[in-house]
C-alpha positions in Angstrom: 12.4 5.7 23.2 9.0 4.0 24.1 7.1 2.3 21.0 4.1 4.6 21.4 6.3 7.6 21.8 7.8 6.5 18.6 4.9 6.5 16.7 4.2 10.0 17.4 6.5 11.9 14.8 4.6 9.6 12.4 1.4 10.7 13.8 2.5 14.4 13.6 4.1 14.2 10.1 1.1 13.0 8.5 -1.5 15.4 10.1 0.9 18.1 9.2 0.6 16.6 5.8 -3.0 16.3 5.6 -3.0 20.2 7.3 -0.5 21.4 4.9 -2.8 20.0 1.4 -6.0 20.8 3.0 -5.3 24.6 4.3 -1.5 25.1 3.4 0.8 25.7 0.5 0.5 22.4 -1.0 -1.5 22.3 -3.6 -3.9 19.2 -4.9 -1.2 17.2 -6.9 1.3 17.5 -3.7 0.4 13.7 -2.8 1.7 12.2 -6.0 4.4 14.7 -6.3 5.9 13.7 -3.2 4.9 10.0 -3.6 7.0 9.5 -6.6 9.8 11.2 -5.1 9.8 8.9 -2.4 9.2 5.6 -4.5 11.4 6.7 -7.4 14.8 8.5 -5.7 14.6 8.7 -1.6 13.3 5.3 -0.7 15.4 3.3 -3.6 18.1 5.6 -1.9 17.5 3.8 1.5 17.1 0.7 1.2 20.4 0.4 -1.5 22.5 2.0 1.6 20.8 -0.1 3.9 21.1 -3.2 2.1 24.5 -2.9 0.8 25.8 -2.5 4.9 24.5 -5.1 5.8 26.2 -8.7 6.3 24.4 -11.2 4.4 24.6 -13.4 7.5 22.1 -11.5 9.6 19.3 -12.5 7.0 17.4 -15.1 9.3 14.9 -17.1 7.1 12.1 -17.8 10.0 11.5 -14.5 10.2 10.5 -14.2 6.3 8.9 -17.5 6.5 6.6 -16.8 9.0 5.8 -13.1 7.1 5.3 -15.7 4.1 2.9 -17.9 5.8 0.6 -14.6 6.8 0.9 -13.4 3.3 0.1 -16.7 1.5 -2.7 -17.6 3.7 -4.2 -13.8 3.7 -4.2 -13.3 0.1 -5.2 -17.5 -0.9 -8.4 -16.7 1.4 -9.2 -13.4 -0.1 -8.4 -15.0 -4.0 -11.1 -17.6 -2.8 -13.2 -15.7 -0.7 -13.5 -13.4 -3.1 -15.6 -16.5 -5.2 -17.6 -17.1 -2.1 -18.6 -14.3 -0.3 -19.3 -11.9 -2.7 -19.2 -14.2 -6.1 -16.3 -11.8 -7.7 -15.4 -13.2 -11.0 -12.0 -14.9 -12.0 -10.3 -11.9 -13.3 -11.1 -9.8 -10.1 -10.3 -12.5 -7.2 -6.4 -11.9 -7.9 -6.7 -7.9 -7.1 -9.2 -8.9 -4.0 -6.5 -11.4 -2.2 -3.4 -8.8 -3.1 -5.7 -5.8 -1.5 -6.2 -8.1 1.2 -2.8 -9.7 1.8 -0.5 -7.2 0.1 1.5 -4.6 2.3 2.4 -1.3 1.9 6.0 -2.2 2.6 7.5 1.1 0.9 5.8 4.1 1.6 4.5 3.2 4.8 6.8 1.3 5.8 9.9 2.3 5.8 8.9 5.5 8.0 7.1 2.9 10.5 10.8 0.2 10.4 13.0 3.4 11.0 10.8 4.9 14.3 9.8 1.7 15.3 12.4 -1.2 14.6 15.0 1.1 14.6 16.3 -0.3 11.1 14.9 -1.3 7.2 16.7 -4.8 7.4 13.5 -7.1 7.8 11.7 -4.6 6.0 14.2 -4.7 2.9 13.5 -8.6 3.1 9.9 -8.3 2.5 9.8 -5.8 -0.2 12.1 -8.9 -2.1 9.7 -11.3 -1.4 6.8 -9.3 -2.0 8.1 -8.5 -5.5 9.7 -11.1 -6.6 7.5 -13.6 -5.1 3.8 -12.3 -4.9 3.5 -9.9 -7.3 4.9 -12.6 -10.5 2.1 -14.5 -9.0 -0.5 -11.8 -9.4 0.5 -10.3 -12.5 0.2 -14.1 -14.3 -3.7 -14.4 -13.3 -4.5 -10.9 -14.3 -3.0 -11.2 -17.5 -4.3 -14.7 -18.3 -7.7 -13.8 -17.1 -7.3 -10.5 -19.0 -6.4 -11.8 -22.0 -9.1 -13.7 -24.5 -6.6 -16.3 -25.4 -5.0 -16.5 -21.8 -2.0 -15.7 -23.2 0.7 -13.9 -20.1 3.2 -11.5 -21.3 6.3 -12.7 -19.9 8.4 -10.3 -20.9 6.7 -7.3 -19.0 6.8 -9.6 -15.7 10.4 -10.7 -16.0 11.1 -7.2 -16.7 9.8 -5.8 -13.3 12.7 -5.9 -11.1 14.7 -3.8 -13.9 11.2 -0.8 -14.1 11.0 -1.1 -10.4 13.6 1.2 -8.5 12.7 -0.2 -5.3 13.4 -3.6 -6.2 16.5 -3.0 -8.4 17.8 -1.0 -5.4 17.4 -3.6 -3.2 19.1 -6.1 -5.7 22.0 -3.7 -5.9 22.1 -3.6 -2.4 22.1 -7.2 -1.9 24.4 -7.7 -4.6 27.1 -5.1 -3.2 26.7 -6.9 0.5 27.8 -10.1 -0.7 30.9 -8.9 -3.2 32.4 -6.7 0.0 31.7 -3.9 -2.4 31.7 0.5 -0.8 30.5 3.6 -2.7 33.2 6.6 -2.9 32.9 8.7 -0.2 31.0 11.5 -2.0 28.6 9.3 -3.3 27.3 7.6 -0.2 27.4 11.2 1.2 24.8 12.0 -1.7 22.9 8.6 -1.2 22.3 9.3 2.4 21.3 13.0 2.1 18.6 11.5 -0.4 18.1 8.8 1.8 17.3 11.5 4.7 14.5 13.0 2.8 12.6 9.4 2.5 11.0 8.9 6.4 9.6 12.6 6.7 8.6 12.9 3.1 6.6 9.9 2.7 4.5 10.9 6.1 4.0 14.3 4.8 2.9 12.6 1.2 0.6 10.0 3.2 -1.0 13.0 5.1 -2.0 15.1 2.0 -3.1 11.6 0.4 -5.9 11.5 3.0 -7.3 14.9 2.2 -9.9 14.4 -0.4 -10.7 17.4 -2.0 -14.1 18.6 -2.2 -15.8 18.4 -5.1 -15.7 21.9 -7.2 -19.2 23.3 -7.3 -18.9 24.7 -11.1 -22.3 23.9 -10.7 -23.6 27.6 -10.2 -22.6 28.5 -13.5 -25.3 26.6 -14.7 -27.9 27.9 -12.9 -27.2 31.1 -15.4 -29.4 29.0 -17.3 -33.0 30.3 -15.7 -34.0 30.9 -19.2 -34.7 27.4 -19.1 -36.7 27.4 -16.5 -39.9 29.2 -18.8 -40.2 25.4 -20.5 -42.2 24.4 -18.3 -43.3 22.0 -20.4 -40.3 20.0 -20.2 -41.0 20.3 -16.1 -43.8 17.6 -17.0 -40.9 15.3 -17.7 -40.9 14.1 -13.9 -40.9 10.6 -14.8 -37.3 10.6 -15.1 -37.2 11.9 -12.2 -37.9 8.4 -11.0 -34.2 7.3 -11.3 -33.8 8.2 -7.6 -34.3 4.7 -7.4 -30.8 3.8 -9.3 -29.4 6.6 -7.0 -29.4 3.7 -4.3 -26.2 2.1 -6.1 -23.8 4.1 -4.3 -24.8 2.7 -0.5 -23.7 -0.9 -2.1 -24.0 -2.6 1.3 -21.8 -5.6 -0.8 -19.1 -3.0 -1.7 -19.7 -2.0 2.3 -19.3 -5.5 3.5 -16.0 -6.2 1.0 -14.3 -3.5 2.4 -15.0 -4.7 6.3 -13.6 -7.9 5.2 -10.9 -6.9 3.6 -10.0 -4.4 6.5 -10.1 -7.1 8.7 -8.1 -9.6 7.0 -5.1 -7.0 6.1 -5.2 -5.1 9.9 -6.1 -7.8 12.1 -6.0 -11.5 10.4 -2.7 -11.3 8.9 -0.3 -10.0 12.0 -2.5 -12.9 13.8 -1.3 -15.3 11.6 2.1 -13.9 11.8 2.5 -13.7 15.3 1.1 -17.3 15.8 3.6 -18.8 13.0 6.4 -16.5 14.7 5.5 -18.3 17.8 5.7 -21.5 16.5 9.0 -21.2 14.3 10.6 -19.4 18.2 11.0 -16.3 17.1 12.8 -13.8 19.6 10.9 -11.2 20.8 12.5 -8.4 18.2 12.3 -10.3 15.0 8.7 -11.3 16.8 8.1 -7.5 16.6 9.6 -7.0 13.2 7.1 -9.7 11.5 4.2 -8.8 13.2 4.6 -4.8 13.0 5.7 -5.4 8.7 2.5 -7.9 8.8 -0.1 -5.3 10.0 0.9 -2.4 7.3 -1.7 -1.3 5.3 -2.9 -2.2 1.8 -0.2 -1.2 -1.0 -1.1 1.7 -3.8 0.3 -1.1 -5.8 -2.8 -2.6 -5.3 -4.8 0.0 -6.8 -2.5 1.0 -9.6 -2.9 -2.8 -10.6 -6.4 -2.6 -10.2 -6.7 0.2 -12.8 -4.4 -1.0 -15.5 -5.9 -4.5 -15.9 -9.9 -2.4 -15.2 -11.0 -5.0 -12.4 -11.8 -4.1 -8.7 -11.1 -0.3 -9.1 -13.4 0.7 -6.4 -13.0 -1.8 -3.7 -9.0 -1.3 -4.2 -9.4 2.2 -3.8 -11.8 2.4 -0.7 -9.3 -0.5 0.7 -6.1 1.3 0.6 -7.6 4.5 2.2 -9.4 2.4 5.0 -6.5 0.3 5.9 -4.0 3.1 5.3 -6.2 5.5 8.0 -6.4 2.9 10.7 -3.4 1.4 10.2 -1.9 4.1 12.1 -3.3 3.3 15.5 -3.6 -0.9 14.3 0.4 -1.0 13.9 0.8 1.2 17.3 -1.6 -0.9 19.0 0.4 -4.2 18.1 3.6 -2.7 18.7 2.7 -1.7 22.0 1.9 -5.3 23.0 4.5 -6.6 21.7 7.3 -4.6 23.0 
């Protein structure tokens, strides 16, 4: 199979998504429905049975280094640039350089490893690192800048891996690789039925993610109200009608130029930076692929969920993961094709 022609049940699998939430039987919740079955039971599902048949030995360290370097050098510039560009304050650089740096290595990508790589090895490699690793990192300045005493609360970080069923998944994987370890027959049968349902249903769940719903008009309920229309007296309050002005907020040409940046940095700077390091550490040309293709995925829901529960950077996140989810698509193709 060709790489472009492999991209195209991803292609088809979201639109029917977005198709299926927009005109179709799924309703407006279907997106996080089918998002938290994916995180929570098919992708945990996956990645343990992909991990745990695996030989240790075929973990090659280049390869996560020079994923490493993209990621380190993405997200420092975006923590940074966050300062200088656009003056962001301490407590929001942290969410700036993970929406910059930060990939959607789970729901994206495992549908984008299994049609394009073939297999969730590298993959499972960069979820570890990007939770064990990255994520410490970024929960520790949110919580000290967060905090008034800068205090961190190091039981909730150290605690992740265990709340996380991606991660403890992968550990268990990992873990039953090296002891030699196999799952009764009826229960790897189970794990790989639910591990089936993880590709197609995260597409479908991405698709009806990027149908925003249009705002309900319950407007026209109001207008029952001409009664108030006979005050014309209070029609001689036009003055306040001179708030248009504030109405100019929402074109934030800064909020505009963030997210170019940041689109720019996640789709295009960081697989740059990978494929050069690759290049230099002699990468072959599939774990070449493998870095660059996990290094282009787009910004992680993590990002925004983050965002919101430490009440810095909401917007930008938001916008970012959308943008960079929506072009992704052809950004990852596009880099795959040249690569293969």
């Amino acid at each position: 199979m060709s790489l472009v022609s492999a991209f195209v049940p991803i292609w088809i699998l979201t639109a029917v998504g977005y198709a299926a939430c927009r005109w179709g039987p799924l309703g407006e919740g279907a997106a996080s429905v089918l998002g938290r079955f994916v995180f929570q039971l098919a992708m945990p599902a996956a990645l343990f049975l992909a991990l745990s048949r695996m030989p240790l030995s075929v973990f090659d360290g280049r390869s996560l280094l020079a994923f490493a370097v993209s990621t380190v050098a993405v997200v420092g510039f975006g923590w940074v640039g966050a300062s200088w560009l656009f003056g962001r304050r301490p407590g929001e650089r942290p969410i700036w350089g993970m929406a910059a740096g930060y990939v959607n290595s789970a729901n994206l990508g495992i549908p984008i490893a299994t049609q394009v790589l073939g297999n969730v090895s590298f993959l499972a490699e960069v979820v570890l690192l990007q939770v064990l690793v990255v994520t410490p990192v970024i929960l520790v300045a949110l919580d000290r800048h967060s905090d008034p005493a800068g205090r961190v609360r190091v039981r909730r970080i150290a605690s992740l891996p265990i709340r996380n069923p991606v991660i403890l998944a992968s550990l268990l994987g990992v873990a039953c690789s090296a002891a030699g370890l196999r799952l009764p027959s009826a229960a790897g049968a189970s794990l790989t039925l639910l591990s089936a349902a993880a590709v197609p249903a995260a597409l479908v769940a991405l698709g009806a993610s990027l149908h925003a719903p249009a705002p309900t008009r319950v407007e026209p309920t109001e207008r029952v109200e001409p009664a108030e229309r006979v005050e014309p007296a209070e029609r001689v309050e036009p003055a306040e009608r001179v708030e248009p002005a504030e109405r100019v907020e929402p074109a934030d040409p800064a909020g505009l130029a963030e997210l170019a940046v940041i689109t720019v940095l996640k789709l295009v700077a960081q697989p740059v930076v990978a494929y050069v390091t690759g290049l230099a550490l002699h990468l072959s040309a599939p774990q070449l692929l493998a870095v660059v293709v996990c290094a282009g995925l787009p910004t992680a829901q993590n990002t925004f969920i983050y965002s919101q529960e430490y009440g810095v950077g909401e917007a930008v996140t938001n916008r970012a993961v959308l943008v960079t989810t929506t072009l992704s698509l052809a950004t990852v193709a596009a880099a795959a094709t040249l690569l293969g």
